[in-house]
C-alpha positions as CSV (number, residue, x, y, z in Angstrom):
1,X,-2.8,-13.4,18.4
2,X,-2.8,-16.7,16.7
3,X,-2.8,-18.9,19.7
4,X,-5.7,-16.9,21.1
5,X,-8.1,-18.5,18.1
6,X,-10.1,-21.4,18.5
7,X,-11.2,-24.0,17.2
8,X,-15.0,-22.8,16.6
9,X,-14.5,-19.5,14.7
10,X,-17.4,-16.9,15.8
11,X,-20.2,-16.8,13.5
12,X,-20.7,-14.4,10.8
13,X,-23.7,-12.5,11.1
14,X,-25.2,-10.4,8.2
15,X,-27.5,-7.4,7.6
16,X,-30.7,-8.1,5.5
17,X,-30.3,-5.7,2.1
18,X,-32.5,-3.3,3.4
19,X,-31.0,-2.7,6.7
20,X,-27.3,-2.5,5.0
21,X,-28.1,0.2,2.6
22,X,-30.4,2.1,5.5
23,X,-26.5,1.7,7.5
24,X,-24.8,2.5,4.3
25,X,-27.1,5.5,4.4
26,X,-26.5,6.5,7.8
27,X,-22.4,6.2,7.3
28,X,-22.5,8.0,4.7
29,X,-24.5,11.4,6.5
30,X,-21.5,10.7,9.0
31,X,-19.1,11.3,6.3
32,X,-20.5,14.4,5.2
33,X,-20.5,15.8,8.8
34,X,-17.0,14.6,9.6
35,X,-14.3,17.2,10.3
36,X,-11.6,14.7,10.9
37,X,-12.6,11.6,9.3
38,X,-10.4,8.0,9.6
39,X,-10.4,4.6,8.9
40,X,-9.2,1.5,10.5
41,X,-8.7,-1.6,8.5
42,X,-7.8,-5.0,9.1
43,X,-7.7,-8.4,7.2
44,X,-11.6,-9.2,6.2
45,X,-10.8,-5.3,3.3
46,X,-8.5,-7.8,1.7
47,X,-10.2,-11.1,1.7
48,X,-12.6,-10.2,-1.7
49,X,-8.7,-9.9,-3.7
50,X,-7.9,-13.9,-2.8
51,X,-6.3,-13.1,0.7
52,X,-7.3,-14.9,3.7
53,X,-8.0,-13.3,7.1
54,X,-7.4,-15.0,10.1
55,X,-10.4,-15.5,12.6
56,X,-12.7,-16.2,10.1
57,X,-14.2,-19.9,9.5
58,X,-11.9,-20.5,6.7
59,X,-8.9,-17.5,8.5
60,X,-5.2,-18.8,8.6
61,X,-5.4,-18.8,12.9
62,X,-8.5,-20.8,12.2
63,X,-6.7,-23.6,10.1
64,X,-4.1,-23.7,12.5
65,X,-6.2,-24.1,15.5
66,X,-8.4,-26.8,14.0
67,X,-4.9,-29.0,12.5
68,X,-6.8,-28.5,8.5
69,X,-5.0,-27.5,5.5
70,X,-6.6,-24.6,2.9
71,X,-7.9,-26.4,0.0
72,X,-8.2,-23.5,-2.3
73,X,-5.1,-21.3,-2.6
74,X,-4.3,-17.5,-1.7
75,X,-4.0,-15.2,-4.1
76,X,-0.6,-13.9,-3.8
77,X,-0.5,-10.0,-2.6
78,X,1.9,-9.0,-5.2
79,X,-0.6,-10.3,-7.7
80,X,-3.5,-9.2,-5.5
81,X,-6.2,-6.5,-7.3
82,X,-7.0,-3.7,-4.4
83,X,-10.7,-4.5,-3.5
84,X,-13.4,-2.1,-3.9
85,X,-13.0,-1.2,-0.4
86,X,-9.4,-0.3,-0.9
87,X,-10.2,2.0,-3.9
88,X,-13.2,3.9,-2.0
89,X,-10.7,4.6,0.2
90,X,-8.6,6.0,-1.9
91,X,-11.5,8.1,-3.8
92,X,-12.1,9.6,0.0
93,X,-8.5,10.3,0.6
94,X,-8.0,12.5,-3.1
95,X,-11.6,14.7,-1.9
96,X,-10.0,15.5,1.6
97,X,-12.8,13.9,3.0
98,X,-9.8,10.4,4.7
99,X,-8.1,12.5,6.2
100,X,-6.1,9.3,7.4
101,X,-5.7,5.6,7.2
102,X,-4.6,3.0,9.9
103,X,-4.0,-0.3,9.0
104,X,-3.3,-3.7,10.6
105,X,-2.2,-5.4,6.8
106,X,0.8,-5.7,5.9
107,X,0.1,-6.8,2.3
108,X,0.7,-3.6,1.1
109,X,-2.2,-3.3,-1.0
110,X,-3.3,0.2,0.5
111,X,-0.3,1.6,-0.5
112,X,-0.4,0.3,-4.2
113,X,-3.9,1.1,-4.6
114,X,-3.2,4.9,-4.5
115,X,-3.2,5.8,-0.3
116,X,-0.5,8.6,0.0
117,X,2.8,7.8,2.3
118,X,2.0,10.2,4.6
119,X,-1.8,9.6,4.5
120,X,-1.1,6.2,6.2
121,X,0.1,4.6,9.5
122,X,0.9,0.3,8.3
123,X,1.1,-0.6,12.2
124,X,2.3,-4.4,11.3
125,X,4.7,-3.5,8.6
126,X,4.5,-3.9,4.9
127,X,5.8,-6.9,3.3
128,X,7.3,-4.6,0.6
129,X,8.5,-1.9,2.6
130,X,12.1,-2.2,4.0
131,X,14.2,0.5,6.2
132,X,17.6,1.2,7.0
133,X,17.9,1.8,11.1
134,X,21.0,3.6,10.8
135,X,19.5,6.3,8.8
136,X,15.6,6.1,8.3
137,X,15.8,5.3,4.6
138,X,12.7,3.3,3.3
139,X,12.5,1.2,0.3
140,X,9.6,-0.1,-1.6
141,X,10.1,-3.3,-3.5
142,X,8.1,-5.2,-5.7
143,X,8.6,-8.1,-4.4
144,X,9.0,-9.4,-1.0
145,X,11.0,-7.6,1.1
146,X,11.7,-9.5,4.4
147,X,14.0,-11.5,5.7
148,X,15.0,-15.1,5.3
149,X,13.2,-17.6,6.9
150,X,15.8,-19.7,8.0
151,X,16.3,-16.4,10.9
152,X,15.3,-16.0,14.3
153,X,12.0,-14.3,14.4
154,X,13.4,-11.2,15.5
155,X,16.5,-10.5,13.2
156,X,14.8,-8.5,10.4
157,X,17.9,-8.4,8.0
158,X,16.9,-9.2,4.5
159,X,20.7,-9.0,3.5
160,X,20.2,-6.1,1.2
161,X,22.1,-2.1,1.9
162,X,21.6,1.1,2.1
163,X,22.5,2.9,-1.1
164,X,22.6,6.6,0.6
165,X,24.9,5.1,3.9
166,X,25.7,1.4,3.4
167,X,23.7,0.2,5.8
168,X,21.7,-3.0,6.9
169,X,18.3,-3.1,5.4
170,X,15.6,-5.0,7.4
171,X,12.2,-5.7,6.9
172,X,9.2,-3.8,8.5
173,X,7.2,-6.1,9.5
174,X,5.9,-6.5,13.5
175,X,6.0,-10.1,14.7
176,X,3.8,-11.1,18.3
177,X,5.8,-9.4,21.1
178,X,7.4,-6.8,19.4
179,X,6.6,-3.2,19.6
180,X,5.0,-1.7,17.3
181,X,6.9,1.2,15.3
182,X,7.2,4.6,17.2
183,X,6.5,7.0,14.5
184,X,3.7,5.5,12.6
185,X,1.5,4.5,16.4
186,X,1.9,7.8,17.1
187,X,1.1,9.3,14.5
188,X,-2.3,7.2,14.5
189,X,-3.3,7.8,18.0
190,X,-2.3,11.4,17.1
191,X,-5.3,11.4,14.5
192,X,-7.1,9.1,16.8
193,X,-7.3,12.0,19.0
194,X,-8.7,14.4,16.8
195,X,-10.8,12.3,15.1
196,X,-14.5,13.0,15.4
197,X,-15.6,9.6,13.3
198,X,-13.6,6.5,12.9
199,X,-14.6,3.6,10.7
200,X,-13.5,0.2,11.2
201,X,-13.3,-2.3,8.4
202,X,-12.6,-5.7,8.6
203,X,-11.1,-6.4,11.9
204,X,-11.7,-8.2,14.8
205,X,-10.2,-5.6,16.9
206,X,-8.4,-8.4,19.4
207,X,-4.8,-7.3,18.6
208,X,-3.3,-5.2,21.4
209,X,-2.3,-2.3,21.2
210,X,-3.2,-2.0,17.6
211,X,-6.9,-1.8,18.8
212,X,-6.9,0.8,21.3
213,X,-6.4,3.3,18.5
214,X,-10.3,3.0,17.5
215,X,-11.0,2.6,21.1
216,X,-9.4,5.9,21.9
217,X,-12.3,7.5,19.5
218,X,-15.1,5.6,21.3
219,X,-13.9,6.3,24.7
220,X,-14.6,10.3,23.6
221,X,-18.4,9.7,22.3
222,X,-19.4,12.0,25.1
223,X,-17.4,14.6,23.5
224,X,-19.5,13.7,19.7
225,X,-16.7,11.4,18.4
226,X,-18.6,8.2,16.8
227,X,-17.3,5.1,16.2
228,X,-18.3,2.4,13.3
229,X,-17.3,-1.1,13.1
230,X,-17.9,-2.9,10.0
231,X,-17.3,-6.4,10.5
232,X,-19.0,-9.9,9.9
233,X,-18.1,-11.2,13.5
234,X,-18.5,-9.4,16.5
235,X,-15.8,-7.7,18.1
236,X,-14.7,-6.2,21.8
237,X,-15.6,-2.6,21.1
238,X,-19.3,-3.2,19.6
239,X,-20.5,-1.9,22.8
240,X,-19.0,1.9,21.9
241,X,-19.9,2.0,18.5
242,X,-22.7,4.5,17.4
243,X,-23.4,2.0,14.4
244,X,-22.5,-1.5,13.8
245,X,-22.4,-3.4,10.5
246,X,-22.5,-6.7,10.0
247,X,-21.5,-6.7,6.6
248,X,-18.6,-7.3,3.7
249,X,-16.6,-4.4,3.7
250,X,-17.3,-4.3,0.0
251,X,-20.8,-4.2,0.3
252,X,-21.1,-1.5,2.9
253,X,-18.4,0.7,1.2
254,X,-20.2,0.4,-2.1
255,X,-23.5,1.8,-0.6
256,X,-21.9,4.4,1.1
257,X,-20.4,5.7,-1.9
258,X,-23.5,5.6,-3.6
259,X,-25.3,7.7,-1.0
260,X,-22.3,10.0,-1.7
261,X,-22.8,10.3,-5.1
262,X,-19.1,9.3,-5.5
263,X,-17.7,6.5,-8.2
264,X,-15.2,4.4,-7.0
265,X,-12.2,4.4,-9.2
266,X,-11.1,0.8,-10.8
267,X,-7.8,0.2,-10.1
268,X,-4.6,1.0,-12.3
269,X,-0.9,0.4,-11.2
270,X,0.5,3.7,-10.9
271,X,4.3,3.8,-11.3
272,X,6.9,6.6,-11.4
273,X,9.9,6.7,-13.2
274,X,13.2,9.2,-12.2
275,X,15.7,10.4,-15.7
276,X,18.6,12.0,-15.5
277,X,20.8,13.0,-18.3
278,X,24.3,14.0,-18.1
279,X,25.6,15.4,-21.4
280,X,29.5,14.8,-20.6
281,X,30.6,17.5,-22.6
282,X,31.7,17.6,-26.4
283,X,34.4,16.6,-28.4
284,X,36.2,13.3,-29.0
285,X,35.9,10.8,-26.3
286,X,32.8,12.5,-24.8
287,X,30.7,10.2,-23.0
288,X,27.5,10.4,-20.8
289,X,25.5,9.2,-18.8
290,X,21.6,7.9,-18.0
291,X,20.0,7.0,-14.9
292,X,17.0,5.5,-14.3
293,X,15.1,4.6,-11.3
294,X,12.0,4.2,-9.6
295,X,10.9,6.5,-6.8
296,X,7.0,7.4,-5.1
297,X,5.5,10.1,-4.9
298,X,7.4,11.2,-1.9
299,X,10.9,10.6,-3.3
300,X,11.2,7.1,-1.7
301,X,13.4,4.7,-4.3
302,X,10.6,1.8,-5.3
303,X,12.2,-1.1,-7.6
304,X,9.7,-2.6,-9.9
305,X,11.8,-3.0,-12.8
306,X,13.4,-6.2,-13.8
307,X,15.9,-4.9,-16.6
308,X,16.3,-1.6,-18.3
309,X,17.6,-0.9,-21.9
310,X,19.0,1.9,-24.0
311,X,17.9,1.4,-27.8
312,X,21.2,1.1,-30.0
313,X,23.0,0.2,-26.5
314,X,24.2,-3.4,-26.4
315,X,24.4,-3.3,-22.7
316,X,21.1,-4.6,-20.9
317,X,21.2,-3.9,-16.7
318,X,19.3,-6.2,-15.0
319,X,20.1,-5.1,-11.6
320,X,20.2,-1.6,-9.7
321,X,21.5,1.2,-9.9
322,X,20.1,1.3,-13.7
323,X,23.4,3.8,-14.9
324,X,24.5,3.8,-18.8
325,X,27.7,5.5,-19.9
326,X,26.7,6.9,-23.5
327,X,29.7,7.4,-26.2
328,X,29.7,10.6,-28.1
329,X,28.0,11.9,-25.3
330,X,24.5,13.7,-25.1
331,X,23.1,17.2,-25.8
332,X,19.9,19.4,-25.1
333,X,17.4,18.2,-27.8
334,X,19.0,15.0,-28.1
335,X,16.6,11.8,-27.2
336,X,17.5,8.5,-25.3
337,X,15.4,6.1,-26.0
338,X,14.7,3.1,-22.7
339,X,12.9,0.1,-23.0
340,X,11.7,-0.9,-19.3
341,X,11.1,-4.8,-18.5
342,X,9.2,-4.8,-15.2
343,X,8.8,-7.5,-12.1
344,X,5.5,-8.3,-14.1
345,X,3.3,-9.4,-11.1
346,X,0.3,-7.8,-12.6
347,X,2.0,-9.0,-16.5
348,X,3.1,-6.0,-17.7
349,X,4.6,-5.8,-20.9
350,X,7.8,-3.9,-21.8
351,X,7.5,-0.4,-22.6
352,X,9.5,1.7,-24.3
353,X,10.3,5.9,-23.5
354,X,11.7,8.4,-26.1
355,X,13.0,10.4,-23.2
356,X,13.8,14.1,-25.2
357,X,16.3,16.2,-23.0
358,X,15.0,19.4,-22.9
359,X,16.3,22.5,-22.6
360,X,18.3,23.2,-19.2
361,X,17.5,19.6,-18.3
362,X,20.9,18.5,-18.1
363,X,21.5,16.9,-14.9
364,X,18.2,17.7,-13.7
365,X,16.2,14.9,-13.0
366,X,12.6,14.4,-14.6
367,X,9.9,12.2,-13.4
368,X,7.0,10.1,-15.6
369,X,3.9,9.1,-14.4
370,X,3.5,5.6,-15.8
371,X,-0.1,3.7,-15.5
372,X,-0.9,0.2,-15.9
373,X,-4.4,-0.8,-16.4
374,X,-4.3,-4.9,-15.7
375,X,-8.1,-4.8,-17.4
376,X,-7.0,-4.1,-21.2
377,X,-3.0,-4.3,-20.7
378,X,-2.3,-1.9,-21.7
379,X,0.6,1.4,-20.5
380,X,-0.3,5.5,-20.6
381,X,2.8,7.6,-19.7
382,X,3.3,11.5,-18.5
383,X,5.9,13.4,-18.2
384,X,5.6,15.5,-14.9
């Protein structure tokens, strides 16, 4: 908690090169010999993309604690590349060797680096991720999605509705003294429980009860469940864990995965775009319709487009629900053509789709896979 920080941050200890990559060596047999393998993550996975933890020398709680002002600033974490550690993790998650992901951040960057909805348990929230209480709809938002400052701490309204029941939205994220969310802790200490190795990366493990899901795997060593912490500072539970690493998570998740023998993936923005066509029948007066919207993997609605388009269409929607009304109508074989102006955070250029309505597509929705690569700039598009 930040007013349990003081003044002195704990020194930062680190592993000579050789005894890193005889650890990284080590890790990685544990890997291999894992039946249920997760990972616990806190602020220091992050730090490496431009954003600050908070008990290190130069963490936020630090700053606060000694009265000083940063002097360089944070990278913002909807402009934030996912780390290497964030993309090993991802690589471990798609060869069902993860089998799950607990995480402390709430910058979200887990989830846009390519970890699965229902691979992960964001026990602080995600400040994109927003939920209607009334009926359990999520949101993902490229942008910030929480609420106004000018609330009280614990009114999480961020003034936006439901569009399946018209309720409140509010933001997810946990605040000091609330609880954390029911399904996702359970759901960790569920895997916490099964787990028989559980790697920590990049947290202090101070927060309560956030840290007794790790614990809960090195309370069963007895029972051959091994705990790792990877951390530059020492933490509370270095007494249970089976092997300790003082270490950048990026350097210690690089060697593993060379002792793997697996590549870690460089990051690409992964998008997904929902069509549907409605052909509005013939004759005079015939008009249809086109909707497009952004969904994940899992169906949940994601808004990361600033404005959407129909070529020969005057009418440009810069707001949600992105729905057209097309005179004359539209038929099987026909093509609409959308050009797609998007939030941009990462500066992604427009992009134009020659959507072709295939045969018994009418109505139906269909989904394209649409990834960025912020190296060259450059868009590839599937249709799925």
């Amino acid at each position: 908690m930040a007013w349990t920080a003081g003044k002195v941050a704990l020194p930062e200890l680190a592993e000579t090169a050789d005894d890193l990559d005889l650890k990284a060596r080590q890790l990685a047999e544990m890997i291999q010999a894992s039946n249920h393998f997760i990972v616990f993550t806190g602020a220091g996975v992050s730090t490496s993309a431009g954003i600050p933890d908070f008990r290190g020398p130069e963490g936020a709680w630090t700053l606060l604690a000694q009265g000083r002002q940063r002097t360089t600033a944070a990278t913002s974490s909807l402009q934030a590349i996912p780390t290497p550690t964030h993309m090993a993790l991802v690589e471990l998650q798609n060869r069902g060797m993860l089998k799950y992901l607990v995480s402390q951040n709430c910058d979200g960057l887990h989830r846009r680096s390519g970890i699965l909805p229902d691979k992960i348990s964001e026990l602080h929230g995600n400040n994109t991720r927003e939920i209607c209480k009334d009926c359990g709809k999520e949101y993902i938002r490229d942008f910030r999605a929480v609420a106004d400052d000018t609330k009280s701490v614990h009114d999480h309204r961020t003034s936006r509705t439901c569009t399946l029941c018209s309720g409140p939205l509010h933001d997810t994220i946990i605040n000091f003294t609330e609880q954390l969310p029911v399904r996702e802790t359970k759901l960790a200490f569920d895997h916490a429980k099964k787990a028989d190795l559980c790697l920590v990366l990049g947290s202090s493990l101070t927060v309560t009860p956030a840290n007794e899901i790790p614990e809960t795997v090195g309370k069963r060593h007895r029972k051959g469940a091994r705990l790792v912490i990877c951390n530059l500072q020492e933490t509370p539970l270095d007494v249970m864990a089976e092997l300790r690493v003082h270490a950048k998570t990026d350097d210690l998740m690089v060697g593993v995965m060379r002792e793997l023998g697996v590549e870690i993936p460089r990051f690409v923005l992964t998008r997904r775009l929902a069509v549907t066509v409605e052909g509005g029948g013939g004759g005079r007066g015939a008009r249809g319709k086109v909707t497009v919207a952004g969904v994940e993997v899992d169906g949940t609605p994601v808004s990361f487009l600033r404005s959407v388009r129909v070529v020969n269409n005057r009418r440009v929607l810069k707001a949600e629900p992105f729905a057209f009304d097309l005179r004359g109508g539209v038929a099987e074989g026909d093509k609409v053509e959308l050009e797609l102006e998007f939030m941009g955070h990462y500066g992604e250029p427009n992009l134009e789709i020659a959507h072709a309505v295939g045969e018994g597509e009418m109505g139906e929705t269909v989904v394209y896979v649409l990834v960025y690569n912020p190296f060259n700039g450059e868009w590839k598009t599937e249709r799925v």
